[in-house]
Each structure stands twice: as C-alpha cells, then as structure tokens.
PAZAPA-4460 file (N, C-alpha, C; in steps of 0.05 Angstrom, whole numbers, plus 32768, in hexadecimal, padded with zeros to 4 digits):
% residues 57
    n_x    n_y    n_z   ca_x   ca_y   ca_z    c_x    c_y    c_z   seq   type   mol
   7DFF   7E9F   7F12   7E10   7EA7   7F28   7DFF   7EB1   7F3F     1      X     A
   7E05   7EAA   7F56   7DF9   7EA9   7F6F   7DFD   7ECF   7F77     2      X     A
   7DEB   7ED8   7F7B   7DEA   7EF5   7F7B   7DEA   7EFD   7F9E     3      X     A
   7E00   7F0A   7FAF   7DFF   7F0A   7FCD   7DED   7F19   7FD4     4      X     A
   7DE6   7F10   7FEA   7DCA   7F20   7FFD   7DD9   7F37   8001     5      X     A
   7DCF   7F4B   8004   7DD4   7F63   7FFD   7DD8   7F73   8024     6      X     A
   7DD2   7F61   8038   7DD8   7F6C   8055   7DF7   7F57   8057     7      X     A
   7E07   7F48   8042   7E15   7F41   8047   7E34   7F50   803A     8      X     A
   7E28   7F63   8022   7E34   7F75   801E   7E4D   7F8E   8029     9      X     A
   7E5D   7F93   8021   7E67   7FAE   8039   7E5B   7FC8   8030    10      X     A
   7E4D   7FD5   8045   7E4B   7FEB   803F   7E4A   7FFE   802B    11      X     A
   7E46   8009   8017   7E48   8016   8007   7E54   8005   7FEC    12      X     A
   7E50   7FF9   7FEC   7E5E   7FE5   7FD4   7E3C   7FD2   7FC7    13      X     A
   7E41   7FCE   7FAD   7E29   7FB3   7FA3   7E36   7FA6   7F92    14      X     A
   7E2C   7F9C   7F88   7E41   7F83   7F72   7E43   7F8E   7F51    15      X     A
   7E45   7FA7   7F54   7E51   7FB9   7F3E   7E6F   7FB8   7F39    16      X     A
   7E75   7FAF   7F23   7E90   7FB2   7F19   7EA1   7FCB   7F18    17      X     A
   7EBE   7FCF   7F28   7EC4   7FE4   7F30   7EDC   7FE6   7F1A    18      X     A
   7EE2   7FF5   7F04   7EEF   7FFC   7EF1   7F0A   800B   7EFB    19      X     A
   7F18   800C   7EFD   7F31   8022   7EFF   7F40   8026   7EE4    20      X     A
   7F4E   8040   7EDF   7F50   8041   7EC1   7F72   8038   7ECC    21      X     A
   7F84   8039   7EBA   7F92   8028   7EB9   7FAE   8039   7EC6    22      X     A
   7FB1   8054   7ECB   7FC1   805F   7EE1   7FBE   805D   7EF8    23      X     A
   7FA3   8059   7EFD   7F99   8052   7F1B   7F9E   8036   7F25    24      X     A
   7F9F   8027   7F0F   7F9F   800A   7F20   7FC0   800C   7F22    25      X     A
   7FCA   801B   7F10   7FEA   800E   7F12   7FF5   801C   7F2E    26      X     A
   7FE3   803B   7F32   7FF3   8041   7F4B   7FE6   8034   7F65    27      X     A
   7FD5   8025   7F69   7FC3   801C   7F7D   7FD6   8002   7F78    28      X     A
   7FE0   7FF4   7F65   7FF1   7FDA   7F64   800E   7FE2   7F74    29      X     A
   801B   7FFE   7F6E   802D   8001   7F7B   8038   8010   7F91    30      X     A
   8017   8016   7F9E   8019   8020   7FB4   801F   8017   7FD7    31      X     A
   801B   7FFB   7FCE   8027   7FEA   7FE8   804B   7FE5   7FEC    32      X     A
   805A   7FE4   7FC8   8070   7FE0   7FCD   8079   7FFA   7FD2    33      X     A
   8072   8019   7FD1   8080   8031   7FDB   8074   802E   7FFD    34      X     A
   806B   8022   800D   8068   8025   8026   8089   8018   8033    35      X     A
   8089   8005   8024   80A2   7FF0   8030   80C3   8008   8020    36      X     A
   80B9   8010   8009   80D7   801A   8003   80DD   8036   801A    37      X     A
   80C5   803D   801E   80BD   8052   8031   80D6   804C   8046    38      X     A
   80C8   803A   8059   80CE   8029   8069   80F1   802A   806E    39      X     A
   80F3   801C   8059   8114   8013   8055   8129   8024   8057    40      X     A
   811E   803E   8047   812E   8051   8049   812E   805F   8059    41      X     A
   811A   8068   806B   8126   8070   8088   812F   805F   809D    42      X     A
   8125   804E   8097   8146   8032   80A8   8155   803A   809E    43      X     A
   815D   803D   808C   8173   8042   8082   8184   8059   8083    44      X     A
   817B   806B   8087   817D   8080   808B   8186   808D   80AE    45      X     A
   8174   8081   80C1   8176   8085   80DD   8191   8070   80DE    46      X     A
   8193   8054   80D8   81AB   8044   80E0   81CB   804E   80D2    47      X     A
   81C2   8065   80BB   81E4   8073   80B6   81EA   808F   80C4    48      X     A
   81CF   8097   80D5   81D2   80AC   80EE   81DC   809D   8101    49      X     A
   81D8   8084   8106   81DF   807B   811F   81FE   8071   811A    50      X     A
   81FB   8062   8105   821D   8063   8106   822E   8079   8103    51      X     A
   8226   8093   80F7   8236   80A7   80F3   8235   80B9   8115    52      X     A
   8224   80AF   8124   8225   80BF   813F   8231   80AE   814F    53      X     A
   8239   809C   8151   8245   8089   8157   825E   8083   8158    54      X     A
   8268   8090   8140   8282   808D   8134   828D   8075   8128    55      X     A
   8277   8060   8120   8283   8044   811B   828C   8047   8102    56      X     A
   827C   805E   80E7   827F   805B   80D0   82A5   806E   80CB    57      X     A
***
C-alpha cells in the first residue's frame, strides 16, 4: 500500500487508525439527522404562530 507524503496530509492528522467506541460513532452517525429534525420543528412551529396570528386556523 502506497503510503501519502506526509505535506499532503491535513494538519494534525497521520495515517493512524482512528477508533471510536461504539456510543460515539452512533451519536456522531446521528448527529446530522437532529440538525434537520431541529430545523423542521421550528418551521413548524413559527408557521402555526402565523396561522394562529392570522386567524386562518
């Protein structure tokens, strides 16, 4: 296996295998879908202020 030049590297990193024990990967796996549920629910949230100030609901 072809081993990378080491100025092509990022910063603080080498070609060491980075382990995570197995709570860490699962919340690092599900930490992109709580940005979007994030998300949703204050849409959701501001659009039943707007209808309730509104009077549509």
């Amino acid at each position: 296996m072809v081993q990378p030049d080491p100025e092509f590297l990022p910063q603080g990193e080498d070609d060491a295998v980075h382990e995570r024990s197995t709570p860490e990967a699962r919340q690092a796996e599900s930490t992109g879908r709580m940005r979007y549920v994030l998300a949703a629910g204050i849409i959701l949230v501001l659009v039943a202020f707007a209808l309730i100030w509104f009077g549509v609901a």
